[in-house]
C-alpha positions as CSV (number, residue, x, y, z in Angstrom):
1,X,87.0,4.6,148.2
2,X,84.3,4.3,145.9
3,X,83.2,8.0,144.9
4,X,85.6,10.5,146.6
5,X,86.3,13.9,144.5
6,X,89.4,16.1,145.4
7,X,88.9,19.8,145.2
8,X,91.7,22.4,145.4
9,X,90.9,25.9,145.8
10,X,94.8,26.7,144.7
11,X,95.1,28.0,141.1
12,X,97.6,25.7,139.0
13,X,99.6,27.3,136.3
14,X,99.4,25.2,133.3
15,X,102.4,22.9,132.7
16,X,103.4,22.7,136.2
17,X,102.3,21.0,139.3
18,X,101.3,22.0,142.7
19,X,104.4,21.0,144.6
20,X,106.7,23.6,142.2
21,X,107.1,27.0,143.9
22,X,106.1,29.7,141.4
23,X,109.5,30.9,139.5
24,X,109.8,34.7,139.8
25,X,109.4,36.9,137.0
26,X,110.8,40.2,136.2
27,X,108.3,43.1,136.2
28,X,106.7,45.1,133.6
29,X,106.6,48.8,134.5
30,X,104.4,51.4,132.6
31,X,104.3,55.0,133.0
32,X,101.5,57.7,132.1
33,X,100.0,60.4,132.7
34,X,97.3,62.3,131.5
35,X,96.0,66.4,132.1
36,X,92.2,66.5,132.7
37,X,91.1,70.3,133.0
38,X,93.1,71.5,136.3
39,X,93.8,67.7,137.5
40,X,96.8,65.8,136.5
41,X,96.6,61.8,136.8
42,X,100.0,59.7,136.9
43,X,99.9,56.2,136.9
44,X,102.2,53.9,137.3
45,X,101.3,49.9,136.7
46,X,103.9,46.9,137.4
47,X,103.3,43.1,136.8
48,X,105.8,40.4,138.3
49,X,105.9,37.5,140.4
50,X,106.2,37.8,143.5
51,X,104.5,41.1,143.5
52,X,106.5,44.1,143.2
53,X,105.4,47.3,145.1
54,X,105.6,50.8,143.7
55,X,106.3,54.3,145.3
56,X,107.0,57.8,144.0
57,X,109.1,60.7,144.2
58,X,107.3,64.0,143.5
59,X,107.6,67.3,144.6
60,X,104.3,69.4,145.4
61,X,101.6,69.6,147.3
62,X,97.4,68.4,146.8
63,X,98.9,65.4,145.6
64,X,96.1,61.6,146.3
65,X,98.0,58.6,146.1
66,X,95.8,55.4,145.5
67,X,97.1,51.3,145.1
68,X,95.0,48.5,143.7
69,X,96.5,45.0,143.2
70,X,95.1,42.3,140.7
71,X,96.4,38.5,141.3
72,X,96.0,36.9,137.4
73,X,95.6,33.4,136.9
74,X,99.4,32.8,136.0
75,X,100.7,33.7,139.2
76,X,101.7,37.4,138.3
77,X,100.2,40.6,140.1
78,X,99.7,43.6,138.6
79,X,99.9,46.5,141.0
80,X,98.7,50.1,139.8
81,X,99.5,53.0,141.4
82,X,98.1,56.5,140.4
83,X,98.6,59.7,142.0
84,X,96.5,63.1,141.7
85,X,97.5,66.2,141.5
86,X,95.4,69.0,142.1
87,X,97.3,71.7,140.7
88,X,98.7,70.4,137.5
89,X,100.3,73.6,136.6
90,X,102.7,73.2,139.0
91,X,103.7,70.0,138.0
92,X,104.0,71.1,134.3
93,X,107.8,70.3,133.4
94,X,108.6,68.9,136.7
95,X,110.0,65.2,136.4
96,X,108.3,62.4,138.3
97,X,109.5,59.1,139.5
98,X,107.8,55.7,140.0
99,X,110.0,53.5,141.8
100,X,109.5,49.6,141.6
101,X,110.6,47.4,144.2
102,X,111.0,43.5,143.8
103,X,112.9,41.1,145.2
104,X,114.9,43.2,146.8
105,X,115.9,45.8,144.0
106,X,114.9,49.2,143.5
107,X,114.5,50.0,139.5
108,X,113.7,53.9,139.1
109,X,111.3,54.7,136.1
110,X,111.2,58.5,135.4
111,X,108.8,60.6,132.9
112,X,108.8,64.5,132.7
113,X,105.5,66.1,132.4
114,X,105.1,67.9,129.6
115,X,101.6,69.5,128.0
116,X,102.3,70.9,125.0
117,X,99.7,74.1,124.8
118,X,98.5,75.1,128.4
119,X,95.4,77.1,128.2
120,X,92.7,77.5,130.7
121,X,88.9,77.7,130.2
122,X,88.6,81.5,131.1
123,X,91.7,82.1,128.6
124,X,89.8,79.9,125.7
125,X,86.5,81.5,126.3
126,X,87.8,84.9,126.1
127,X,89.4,84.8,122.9
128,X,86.6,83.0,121.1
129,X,84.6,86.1,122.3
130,X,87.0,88.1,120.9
131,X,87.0,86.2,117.2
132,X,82.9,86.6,117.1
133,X,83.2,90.5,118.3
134,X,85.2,90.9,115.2
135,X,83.5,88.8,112.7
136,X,80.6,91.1,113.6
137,X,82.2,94.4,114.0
138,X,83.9,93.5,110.3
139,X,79.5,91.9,108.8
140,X,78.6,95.6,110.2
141,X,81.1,98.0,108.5
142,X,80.6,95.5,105.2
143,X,76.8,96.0,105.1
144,X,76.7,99.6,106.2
145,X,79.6,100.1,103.4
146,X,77.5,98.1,100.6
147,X,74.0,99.8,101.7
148,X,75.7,103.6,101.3
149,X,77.2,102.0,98.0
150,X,73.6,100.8,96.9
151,X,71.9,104.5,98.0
152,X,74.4,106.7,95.9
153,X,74.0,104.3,92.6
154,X,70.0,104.6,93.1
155,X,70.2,107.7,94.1
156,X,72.9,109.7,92.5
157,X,72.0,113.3,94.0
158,X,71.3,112.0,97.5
159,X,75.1,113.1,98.4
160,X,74.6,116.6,97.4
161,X,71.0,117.9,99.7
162,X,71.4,120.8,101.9
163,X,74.6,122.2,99.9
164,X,75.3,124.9,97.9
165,X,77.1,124.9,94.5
166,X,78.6,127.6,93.2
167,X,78.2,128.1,89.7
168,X,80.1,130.8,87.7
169,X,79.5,132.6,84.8
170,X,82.9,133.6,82.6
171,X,81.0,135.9,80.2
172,X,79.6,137.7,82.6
173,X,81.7,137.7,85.5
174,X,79.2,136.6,87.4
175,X,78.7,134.4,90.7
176,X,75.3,132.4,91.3
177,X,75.0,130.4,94.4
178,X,71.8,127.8,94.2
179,X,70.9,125.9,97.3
180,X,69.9,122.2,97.0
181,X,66.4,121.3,99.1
């Protein structure tokens, strides 16, 4: 058989041969999440051989689950799982649990959710309107300050128009009263 090519359309693993089953691997579990404005995304990502299937244990409501599986070229799958949650306030300091099943055990992987600062847009927005609302109240009272500083030394007498001084003479025991324009 002069000629004849044999193509497999079965991946081999290097250093083994096609008759040897695959040996099973034990999985490799991460856990994450991550706050995006008012969503909050938890994912949860295991690789093994065979391949290992995840499931959670939340509490709440609004909450998306979605599964994707990639097969790699040494026999392993990945499988990601990642759930949203609508209302991520709700979730805040709540602890979550990805659950990995392969061959036949249950291993339970649990994160609580914390976010450090919650703040909300509306919140953020109002108090840097507050900051520049002071800022210029605080340039206003400066410069109206420094301008009634800059009229009395220019003008010394300006303070004293449309007043009367009172100017008494001891010698004679006399009162004068003079009027300013």
């Amino acid at each position: 058989m002069k000629g004849v090519t044999c193509v497999s359309s079965i991946p081999l693993a290097l250093g083994r041969s096609q008759e040897q089953p695959a040996l099973p691997s034990m999985p490799i579990v991460f856990l994450d999440y991550n706050f995006f404005e008012d969503q909050l995304n938890i994912t949860c990502s295991a690789t093994a051989r065979p391949a290992p299937v995840i499931s959670w244990k939340v509490s709440g409501s609004g909450i998306e689950n979605s599964t994707e599986s990639i097969l790699h070229h040494n026999g392993t799958t990945s499988v990601t799982s990642i759930l949203r949650v609508k209302d991520a306030k709700s979730q805040v300091g709540k602890e979550v649990t990805c659950q990995v099943l392969h061959l036949g055990t249950v291993i339970d992987y649990k994160k609580t959710l914390n976010k450090g600062f919650w703040f909300s847009i509306p919140l953020l927005l109002s108090i840097v309107s507050l900051v520049i609302l002071l800022v210029l109240i605080s340039i206003l009272l400066y410069w109206k300050r420094h301008r009634n500083q800059d009229q009395a030394f220019h003008n010394p007498d300006a303070h004293l128009r449309d007043c009367e001084i009172v100017q008494y003479d001891h010698s004679l025991n006399n009162t004068s009263y003079v009027t300013l324009p």
